[in-house]
LONU-177895 format. One record per residue (C-alpha): x, y, z; residue in three letters. Coordinates in steps of 0.001 Angstrom, whole numbers, plus 500000, padded with zeros to 6 digits. Example, Ala and Ser with C-alpha at 12.3 -4.5 7.8 and 13.67 -1.06 7.14 Angstrom:
2
512300495500507800ALA
513670498940507140SER
This chain:
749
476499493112493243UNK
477971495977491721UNK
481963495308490603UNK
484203498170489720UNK
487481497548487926UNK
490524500231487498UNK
493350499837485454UNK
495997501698486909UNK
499030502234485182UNK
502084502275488147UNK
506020502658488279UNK
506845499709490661UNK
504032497183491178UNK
500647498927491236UNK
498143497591492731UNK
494323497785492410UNK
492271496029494911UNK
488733494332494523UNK
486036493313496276UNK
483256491271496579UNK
480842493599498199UNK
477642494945496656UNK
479178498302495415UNK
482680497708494985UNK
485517498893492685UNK
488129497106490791UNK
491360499320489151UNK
494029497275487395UNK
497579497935487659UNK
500816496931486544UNK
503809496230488058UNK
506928498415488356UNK
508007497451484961UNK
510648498980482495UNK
507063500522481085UNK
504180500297483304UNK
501860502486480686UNK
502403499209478482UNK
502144497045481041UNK
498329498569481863UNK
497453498515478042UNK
498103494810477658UNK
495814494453480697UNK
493030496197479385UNK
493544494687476078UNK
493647491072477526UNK
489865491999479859UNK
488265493916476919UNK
489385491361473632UNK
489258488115475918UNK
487249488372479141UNK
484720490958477913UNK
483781488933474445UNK
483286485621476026UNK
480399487455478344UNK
478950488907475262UNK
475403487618474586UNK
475727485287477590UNK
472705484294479370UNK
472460483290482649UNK
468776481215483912UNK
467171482907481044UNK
468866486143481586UNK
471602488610479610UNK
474499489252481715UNK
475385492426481866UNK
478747493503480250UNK
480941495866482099UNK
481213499612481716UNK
484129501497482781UNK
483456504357485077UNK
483324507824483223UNK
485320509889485737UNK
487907507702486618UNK
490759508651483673UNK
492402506709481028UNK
489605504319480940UNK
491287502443484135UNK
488005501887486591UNK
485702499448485858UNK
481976498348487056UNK
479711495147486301UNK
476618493896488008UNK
477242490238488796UNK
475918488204492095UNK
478513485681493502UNK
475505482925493027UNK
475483484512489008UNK
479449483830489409UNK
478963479932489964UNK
476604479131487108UNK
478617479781483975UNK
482136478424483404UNK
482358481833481163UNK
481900483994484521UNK
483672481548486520UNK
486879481921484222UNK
486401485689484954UNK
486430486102487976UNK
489146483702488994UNK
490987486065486413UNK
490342488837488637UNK
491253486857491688UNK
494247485886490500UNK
495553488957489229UNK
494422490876492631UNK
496957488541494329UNK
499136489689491856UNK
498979492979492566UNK
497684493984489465UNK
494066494668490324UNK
492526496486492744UNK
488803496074493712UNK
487277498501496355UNK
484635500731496670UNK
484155502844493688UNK
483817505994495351UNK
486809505096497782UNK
488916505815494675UNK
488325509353494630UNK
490336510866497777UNK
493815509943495983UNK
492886511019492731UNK
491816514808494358UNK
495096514533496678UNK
496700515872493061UNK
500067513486493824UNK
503392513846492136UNK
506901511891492565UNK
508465514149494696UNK
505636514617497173UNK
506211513477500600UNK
502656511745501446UNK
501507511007504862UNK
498084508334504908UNK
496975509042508642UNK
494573505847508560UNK
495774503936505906UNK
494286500088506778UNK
493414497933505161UNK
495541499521501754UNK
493818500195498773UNK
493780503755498715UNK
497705503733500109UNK
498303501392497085UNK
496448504473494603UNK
498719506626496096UNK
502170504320495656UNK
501151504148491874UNK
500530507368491420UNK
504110508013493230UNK
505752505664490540UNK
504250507518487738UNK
507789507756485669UNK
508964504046485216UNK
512492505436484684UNK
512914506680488088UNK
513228503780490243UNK
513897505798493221UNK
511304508913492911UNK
512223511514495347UNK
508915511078496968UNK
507662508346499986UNK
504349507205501648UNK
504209507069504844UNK
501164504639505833UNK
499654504618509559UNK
497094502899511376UNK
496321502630515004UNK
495270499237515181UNK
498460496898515165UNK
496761493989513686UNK
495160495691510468UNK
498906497035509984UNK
499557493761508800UNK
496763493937506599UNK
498497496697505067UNK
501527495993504899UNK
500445492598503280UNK
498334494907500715UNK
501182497457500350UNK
503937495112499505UNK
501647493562496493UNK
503309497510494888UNK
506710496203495517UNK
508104500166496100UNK
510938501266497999UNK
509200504055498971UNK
506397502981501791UNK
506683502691505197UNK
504041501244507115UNK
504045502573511411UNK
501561501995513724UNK
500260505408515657UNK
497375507071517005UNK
496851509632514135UNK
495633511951516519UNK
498436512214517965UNK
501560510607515474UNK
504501512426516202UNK
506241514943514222UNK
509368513577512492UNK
512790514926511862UNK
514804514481508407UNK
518552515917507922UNK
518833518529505429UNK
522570519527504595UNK
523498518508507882UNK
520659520298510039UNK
517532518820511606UNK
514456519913510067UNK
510530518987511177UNK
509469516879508361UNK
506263518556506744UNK
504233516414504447UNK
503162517681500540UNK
500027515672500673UNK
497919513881503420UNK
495138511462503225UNK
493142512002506200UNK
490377508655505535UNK
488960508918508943UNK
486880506253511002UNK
483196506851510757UNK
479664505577511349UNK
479604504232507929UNK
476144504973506929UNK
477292505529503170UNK
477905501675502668UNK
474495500715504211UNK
473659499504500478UNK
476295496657500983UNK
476373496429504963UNK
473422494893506545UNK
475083495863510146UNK
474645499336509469UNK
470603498649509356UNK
471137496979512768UNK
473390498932514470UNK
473435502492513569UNK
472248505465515931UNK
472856508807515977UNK
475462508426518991UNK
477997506664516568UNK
478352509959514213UNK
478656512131517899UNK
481068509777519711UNK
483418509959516541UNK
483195513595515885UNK
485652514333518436UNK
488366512076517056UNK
487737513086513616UNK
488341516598514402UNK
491441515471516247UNK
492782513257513088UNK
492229516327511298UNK
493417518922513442UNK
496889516688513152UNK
497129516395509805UNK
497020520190508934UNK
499958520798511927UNK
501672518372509423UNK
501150519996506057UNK
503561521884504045UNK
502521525214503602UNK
500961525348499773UNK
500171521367500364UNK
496991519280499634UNK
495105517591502707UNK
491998515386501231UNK
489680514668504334UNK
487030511673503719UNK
484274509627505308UNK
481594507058503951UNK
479355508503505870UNK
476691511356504533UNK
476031512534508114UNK
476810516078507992UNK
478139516063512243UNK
480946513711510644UNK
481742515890508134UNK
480308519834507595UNK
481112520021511307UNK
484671518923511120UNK
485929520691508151UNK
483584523988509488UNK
485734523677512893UNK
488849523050511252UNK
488088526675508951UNK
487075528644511588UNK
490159527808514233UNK
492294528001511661UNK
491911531848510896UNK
492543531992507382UNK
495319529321507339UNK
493413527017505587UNK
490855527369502640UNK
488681524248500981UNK
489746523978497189UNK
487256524110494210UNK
487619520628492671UNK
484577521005491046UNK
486404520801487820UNK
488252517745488526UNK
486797514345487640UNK
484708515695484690UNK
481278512833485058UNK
481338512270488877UNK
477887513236489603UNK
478292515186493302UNK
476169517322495506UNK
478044520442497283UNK
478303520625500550UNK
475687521588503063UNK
475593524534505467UNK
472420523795507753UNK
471952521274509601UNK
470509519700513257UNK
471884517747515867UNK
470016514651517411UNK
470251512637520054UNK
469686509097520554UNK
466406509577522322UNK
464695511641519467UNK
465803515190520801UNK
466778517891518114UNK
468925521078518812UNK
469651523789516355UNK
472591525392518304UNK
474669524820521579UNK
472367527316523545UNK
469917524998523443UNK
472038521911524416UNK
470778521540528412UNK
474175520837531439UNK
473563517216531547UNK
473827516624527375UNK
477226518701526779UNK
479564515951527690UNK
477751513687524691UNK
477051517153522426UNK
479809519543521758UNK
479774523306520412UNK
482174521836517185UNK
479093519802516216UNK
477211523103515497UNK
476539524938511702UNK
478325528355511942UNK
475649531038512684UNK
477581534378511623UNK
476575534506507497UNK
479830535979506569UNK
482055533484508052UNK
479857530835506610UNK
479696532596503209UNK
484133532774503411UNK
483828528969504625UNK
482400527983501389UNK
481304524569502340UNK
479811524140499790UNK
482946523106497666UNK
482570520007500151UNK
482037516769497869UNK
479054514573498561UNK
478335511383496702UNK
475032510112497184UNK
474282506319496560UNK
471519506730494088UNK
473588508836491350UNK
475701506370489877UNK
475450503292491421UNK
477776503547494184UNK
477960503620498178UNK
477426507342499734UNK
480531509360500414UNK
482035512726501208UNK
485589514363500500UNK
486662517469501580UNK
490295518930500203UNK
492064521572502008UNK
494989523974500755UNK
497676525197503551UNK
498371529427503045UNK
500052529521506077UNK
501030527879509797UNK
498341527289511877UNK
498043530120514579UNK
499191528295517600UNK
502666527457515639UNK
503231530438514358UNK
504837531396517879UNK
506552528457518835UNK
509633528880521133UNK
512990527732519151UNK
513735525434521969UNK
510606523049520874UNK
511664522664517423UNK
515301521560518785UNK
513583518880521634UNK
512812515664521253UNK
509583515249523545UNK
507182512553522785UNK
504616514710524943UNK
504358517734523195UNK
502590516612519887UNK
499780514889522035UNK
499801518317524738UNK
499743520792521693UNK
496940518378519515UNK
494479518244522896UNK
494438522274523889UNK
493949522869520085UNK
490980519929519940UNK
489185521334523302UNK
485904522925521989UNK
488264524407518956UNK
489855526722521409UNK
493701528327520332UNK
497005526990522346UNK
499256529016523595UNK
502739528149524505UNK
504840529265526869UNK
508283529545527034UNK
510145527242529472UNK
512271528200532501UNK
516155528105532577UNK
515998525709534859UNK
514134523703532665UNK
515757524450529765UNK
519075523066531424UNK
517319519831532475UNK
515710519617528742UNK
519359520190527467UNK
520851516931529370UNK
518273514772528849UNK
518495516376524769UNK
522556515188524960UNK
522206511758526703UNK
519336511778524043UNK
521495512660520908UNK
524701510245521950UNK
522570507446521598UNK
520690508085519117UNK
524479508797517032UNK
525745505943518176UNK
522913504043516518UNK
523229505954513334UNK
526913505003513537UNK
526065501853513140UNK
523089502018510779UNK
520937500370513636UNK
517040501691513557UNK
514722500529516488UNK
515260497950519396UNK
516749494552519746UNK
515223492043517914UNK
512508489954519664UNK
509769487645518306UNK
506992487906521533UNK
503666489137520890UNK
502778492173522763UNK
500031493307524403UNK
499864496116521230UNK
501224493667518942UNK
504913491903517641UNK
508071494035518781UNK
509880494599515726UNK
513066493709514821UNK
515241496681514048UNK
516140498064510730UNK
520153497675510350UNK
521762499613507423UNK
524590497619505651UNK
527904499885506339UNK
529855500897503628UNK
532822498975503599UNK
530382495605504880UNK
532486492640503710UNK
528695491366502490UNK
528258493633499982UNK
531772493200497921UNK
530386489898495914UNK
527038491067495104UNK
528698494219493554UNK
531102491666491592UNK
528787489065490293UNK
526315491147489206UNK
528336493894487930UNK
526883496349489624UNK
526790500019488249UNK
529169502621490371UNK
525399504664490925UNK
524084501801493262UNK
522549503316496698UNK
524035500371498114UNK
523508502505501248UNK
520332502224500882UNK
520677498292501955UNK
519525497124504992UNK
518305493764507088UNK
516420493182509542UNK
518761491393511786UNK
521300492788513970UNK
523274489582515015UNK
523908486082513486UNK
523587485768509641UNK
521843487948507058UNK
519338486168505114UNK
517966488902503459UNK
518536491922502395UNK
516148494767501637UNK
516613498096499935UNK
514607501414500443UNK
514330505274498984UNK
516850507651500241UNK
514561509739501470UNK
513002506481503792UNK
516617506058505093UNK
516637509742506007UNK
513402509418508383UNK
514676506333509533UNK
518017507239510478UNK
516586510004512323UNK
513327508931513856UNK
513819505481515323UNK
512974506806518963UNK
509954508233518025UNK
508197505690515271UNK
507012502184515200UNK
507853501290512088UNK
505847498010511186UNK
507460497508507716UNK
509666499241505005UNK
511680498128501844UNK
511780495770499458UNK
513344492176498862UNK
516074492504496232UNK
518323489612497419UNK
517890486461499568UNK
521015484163500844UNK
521277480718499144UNK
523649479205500890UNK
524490476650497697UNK
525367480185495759UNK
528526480369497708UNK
530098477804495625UNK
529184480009492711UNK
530711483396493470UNK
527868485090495513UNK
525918483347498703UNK
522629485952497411UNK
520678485333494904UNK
517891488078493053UNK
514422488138494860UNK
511137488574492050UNK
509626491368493903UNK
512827493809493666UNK
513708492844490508UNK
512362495964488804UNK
514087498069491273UNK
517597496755490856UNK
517641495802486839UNK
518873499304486080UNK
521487498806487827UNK
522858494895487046UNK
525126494819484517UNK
525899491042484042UNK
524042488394484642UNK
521697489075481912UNK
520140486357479312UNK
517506487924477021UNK
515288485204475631UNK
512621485444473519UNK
509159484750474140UNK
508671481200473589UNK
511618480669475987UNK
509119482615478985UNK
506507480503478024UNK
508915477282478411UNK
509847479063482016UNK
506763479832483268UNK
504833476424482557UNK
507291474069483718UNK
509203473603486871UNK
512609473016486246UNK
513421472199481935UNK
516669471484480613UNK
518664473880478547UNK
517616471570475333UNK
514410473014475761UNK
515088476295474807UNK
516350478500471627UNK
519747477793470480UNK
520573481434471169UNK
519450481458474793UNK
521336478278474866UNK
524410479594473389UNK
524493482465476333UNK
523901480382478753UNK
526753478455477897UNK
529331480756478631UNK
527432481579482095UNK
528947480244485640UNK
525795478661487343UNK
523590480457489856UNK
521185483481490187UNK
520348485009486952UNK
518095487878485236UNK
515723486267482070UNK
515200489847480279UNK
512092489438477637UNK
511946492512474883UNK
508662492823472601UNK
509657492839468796UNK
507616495414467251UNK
507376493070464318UNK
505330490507465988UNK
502722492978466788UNK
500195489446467939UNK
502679489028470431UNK
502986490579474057UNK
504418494385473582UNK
505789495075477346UNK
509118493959478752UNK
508766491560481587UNK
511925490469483821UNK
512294487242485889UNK
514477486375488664UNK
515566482693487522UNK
518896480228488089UNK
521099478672486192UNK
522016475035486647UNK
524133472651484898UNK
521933471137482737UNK
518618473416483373UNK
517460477017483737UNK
514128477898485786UNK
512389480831486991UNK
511857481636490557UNK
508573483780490081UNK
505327483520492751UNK
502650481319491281UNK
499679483956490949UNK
502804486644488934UNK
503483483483486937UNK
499485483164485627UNK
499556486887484824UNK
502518487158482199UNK
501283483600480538UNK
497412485401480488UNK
499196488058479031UNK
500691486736476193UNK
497389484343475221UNK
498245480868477058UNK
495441479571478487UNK
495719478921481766UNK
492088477904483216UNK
492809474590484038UNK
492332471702486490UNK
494091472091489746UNK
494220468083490113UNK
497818467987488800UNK
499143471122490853UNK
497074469730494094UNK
499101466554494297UNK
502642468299493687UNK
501230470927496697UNK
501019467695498702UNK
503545465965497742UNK
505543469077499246UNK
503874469526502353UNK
506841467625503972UNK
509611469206502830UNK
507698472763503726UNK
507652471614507236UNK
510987470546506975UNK
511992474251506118UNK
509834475773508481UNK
511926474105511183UNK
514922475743509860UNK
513885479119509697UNK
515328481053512455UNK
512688482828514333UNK
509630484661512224UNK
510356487259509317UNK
507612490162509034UNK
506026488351505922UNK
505653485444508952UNK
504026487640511240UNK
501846489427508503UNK
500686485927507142UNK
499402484432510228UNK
497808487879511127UNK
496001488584507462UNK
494714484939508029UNK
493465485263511618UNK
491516488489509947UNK
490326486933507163UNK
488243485018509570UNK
487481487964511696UNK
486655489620508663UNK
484207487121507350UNK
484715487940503527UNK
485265485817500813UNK
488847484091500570UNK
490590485815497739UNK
493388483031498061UNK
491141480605496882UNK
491363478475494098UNK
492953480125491197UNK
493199479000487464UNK
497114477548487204UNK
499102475350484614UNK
498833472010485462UNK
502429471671485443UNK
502707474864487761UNK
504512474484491076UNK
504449477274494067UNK
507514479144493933UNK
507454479333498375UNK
509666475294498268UNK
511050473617496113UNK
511543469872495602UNK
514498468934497949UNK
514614465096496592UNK
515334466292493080UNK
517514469090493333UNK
519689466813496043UNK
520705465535492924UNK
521656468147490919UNK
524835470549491521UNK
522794473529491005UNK
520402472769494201UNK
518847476133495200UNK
516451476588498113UNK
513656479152497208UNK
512137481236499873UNK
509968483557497979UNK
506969484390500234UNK
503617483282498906UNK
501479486310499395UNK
497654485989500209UNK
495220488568499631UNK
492517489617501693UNK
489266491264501148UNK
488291494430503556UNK
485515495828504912UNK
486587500006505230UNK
486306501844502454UNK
């Protein structure tokens, strides 16, 4: 089995996803830290002085492991490859301790392992902040998660001006993704759930007028045969024919025909496949060119990625059918084959439009180069509108109709033919303008109350959950006056940028996204089905009342909001972290008389634990870490997930490969009081619906459990519950309902 590791450095938790597939890639990532460059140095330190030396000279059965090798084209030395079998994996506690670190820190969201030539698409989509970035079939997430680090590139923004927008048809593997994007913990991605052939335009306010929203850069990863991975996939062996590549052609085309109508002019569109057959690919981008007339133009990357071996792109080629037949153009295609054979599938035959094509700029990765699965990327610049745009009637850009993105996306798909549109009749331009007004007073009315989507309801539907709506807090929300006081909040806080996902009863949590997200949503609730968006920053407690704020500080949003908390703060040093992260709940004896001191003068409840790196103590960890942690009466703790918990102690050298007897009995010991929460819980939160989903498809999927058993403290306690019989006791008694993520290996690349 062929691993591949990338460090990533990221702005709000990067990710970098691995798998356990024959050819796969693993990227590491930090999260969105007050430094994330750091934060991705101390992670390659930690693999290459601690991980990487114990596997030197090992032998496994008589044999010298192989030590890993980071790719040569991914940059900064953040991709990573080794050749280890999961039966290899079982027979040396060295290897075992290895790849339980990578486990671990995958859950973490640190790590990303996934086919190494899946990582190339974002790297060529050339993505800054401010880009607005639309993934048309996102699922299951590592490549979104690539492009939400890349997003996040300057720590110090912790609102960058740009957003992903992540989509996938299938309502199920949404989940997946959203469980896979949320590892990133960024205010800026929005997960929907559309037929990318046909996902409808959106609207944004600019200045007070409605504008189509036109994307910077699109990922256009489109289903395909798959014959690229058939190094790793035994199924393609057994099932592939040649009527896979020609029954997906068409909806490639489509995917692709949609994502261009969506691209800024002068933007970046990155079409992909992991499959080499040339109907799947050649054809599509050849039929995109030549409809196009000149809008479009494929880019020379051949520059880019210095050490990626490639092959260009082809410009002759056959089609087959399933029987054995060849045909070398659509002449020769007989009545009865053109429904299963279409003209698009064809190699241009007039040299000088194939010469001004230049397919060969087309990127193909063949298995046998470098070690990897087979793959091809295509990336397309926008010069201008595509022709049947260019004339649009001003009354389509001002209506709302859900048909006319699917009508326009079908004339332009059939056999590559141009649309034409004509302009409507007055007397259906009066009807249009009613239904436009009965339209636009609802759609205010919901805006005036910062509502987005329907009423809440928890049935499954035939196409999956109905999602609660997204509910902006008002300004002048009574809720929002003690957070702002406890936590000093700075006068620059979006604070309406806060919203829940409730729309009646009691707020338990509250979430916070981009400005730029509350723009689409605020404008697009009609038209989208939004899945997920935002991230935790605060979570009711209802003991906090007694303290001065009934919210306390959620782990995952803690990066995002620190900039902007001005009290609150403790800074302890790190043998005070260490003290927090190892044990569950120590008294305040246990700590450094200064941290002890400030503490002192504190009120009890939710608190931020700031750690700073002293340059002096240059063996010590040299990134900042924050932790969401409470304050009682007698003790301080930490409320951070177990798997984030294992990273920082790696991190700064405490072993933490140890036996899971201890934390396996505590588990159990808590199984009660879990189910005695679960019966509390009103109704089921996305994270609810995600979790049971990710699990059902972990079986579905058949891969290996990545939420298996991890190395942990022995005195390490899931942060999801808490012990009820011992804080019962204690004035400071604080229910915890961090969600526990779980990680799932995936099958597309």
């Amino acid at each position: 089995m062929t691993e591949i590791y990338n460090l990533v450095s990221k702005a709000i938790t990067l990710t970098k996803a691995v798998k356990a597939t024959d050819v796969s890639t693993v990227h590491f990532c930090p999260p969105v830290f007050l430094n994330p460059q750091c934060h991705a140095k101390e992670i390659l330190h930690c693999l290459k002085e601690k991980y990487f030396k114990e596997l030197q000279d090992l032998e496994v059965d008589g044999q010298k492991v192989e030590m890993p090798q980071a790719l040569s084209w991914y940059p900064e030395e953040l991709a990573w490859h080794t050749n280890l079998s999961r039966k290899i994996l079982r027979k040396s506690p060295q290897l075992e301790k290895f790849h339980q670190f990578l486990v671990s820190e995958t859950e973490c969201g640190n790590i990303s392992r996934q086919e190494a030539v899946s990582m190339i698409p974002p790297l060529l989509l050339d993505v800054n902040p401010h880009h607005k970035i639309l993934d048309m079939c996102a699922a299951p997430g590592s490549k979104t998660a690539q492009l939400i680090e890349m997003l996040h590139a300057d720590m110090n923004v912790p609102f960058p001006k740009g957003f992903v927008i992540a989509n996938d048809v299938d309502n199920k593997r949404c989940y997946l993704l959203v469980h896979q994007a949320k590892r990133l913990n960024s205010p800026c991605i929005m997960v929907v759930n559309h037929d990318a052939s046909s996902i409808p335009n959106l609207q944004i306010d600019v200045d007070g007028r409605k504008e189509v929203l036109f994307y910077d850069r699109i990922l256009c990863d489109v289903p395909c045969s798959g014959d690229g991975t058939m190094r790793k996939n035994i199924d393609v062996w057994k099932k592939w024919t040649t009527q896979n590549s020609l029954q997906l052609h068409g909806l490639q085309l489509r995917i692709a025909t949609r994502g261009v109508e969506q691209l800024a002019e002068g933007g970046r569109m990155v079409y992909s496949t992991c499959s080499l057959n040339p109907i799947e690919n050649e054809a599509v981008i050849a039929s995109l060119l030549e409809k196009s007339q000149g809008a479009l133009e494929l880019a020379d990357v051949s520059s880019e990625l210095p050490g990626l071996k490639r092959m260009p792109g082809i410009t002759k080629w056959k089609v087959m059918l399933k029987d054995g037949q060849w045909f070398e153009e659509w002449g020769d295609v007989p009545s009865n084959r053109q429904t299963q054979i279409r003209p698009t599938m064809f190699p241009v035959k007039d040299e000088e439009k194939l010469k001004a094509m230049n397919l060969e700029r087309c990127l193909r990765i063949l298995p046998h180069h470098q070690n990897t699965g087979g793959f091809f990327v295509a990336v397309l610049i926008k010069k201008s509108p595509m022709p049947w745009n260019k004339r649009q009637p001003k009354i389509h850009q001002k209506l709302q109709q859900r048909t006319e993105d699917t009508e326009v996306t079908a004339a332009n798909s059939n056999n590559g033919s141009e649309c034409t549109t004509e302009e409507p009749t007055l007397a259906e331009n009066e009807e249009s303008k009613k239904t436009q007004e009965l339209q636009n007073s609802d759609t205010e009315q919901s805006k005036k109350e910062g509502v987005c989507g329907p009423p809440p309801s928890k049935k499954m539907k035939l196409f999956g959950f109905k999602e609660d709506p997204f509910v902006f807090l008002p300004e002048d929300d009574p809720l929002f006056l003690p957070i702002q006081k406890f936590y000093a909040l700075d006068p620059s806080f979006p604070k309406m940028n806060l919203l829940t996902r409730t729309q009646e009863g009691k707020k338990r949590q509250l979430y916070m996204v981009s400005k730029e997200l509350r723009n689409v949503l605020l404008n697009n609730s009609e038209k989208m089905k939004v899945i997920n968006t935002g991230i935790k920053v605060w979570s009711r407690n209802s003991d906090g009342e007694q303290f001065g704020c009934a919210f306390r500080l959620a782990q995952e949003g803690i990066y995002t909001l620190y900039p902007f908390i001005h009290a609150r703060i403790i800074n302890v040093c790190i043998e005070d972290v260490k003290i927090l992260l190892t044990q569950e709940n120590p008294f305040l004896s246990k700590f450094s008389s200064e941290t002890q001191k400030k503490v002192k003068d504190m009120a009890m409840g939710s608190i931020v634990l700031k750690y700073d790196p002293d340059p002096e103590k240059p063996d010590d960890l040299q990134c900042p870490i924050v932790l969401c942690g409470w304050q009682g009466k007698t003790s301080l703790r930490a409320f951070v997930p177990k798997n984030e918990r294992l990273h920082y102690l790696r991190m700064m050298g405490v072993e933490v490969f140890k036996a899971k007897r201890k934390e396996e009995e505590l588990e159990s010991k808590m199984t009660e009081v879990q189910h005695r929460l679960a019966q509390t819980e009103e109704g089921m939160d996305v994270e609810d619906k995600e979790h049971d989903l990710v699990t059902k498809m972990e079986a579905e999927i058949g891969e290996e459990s990545s939420h298996s058993p991890v190395e942990s403290s022995a005195m390490e306690v899931e942060n999801k519950t808490e012990d009820l019989d011992q804080f019962s006791k204690n004035a400071n008694s604080h229910v915890s309902q961090e969600s526990k993520d779980t990680d799932v290996n995936n099958v597309k690349d």
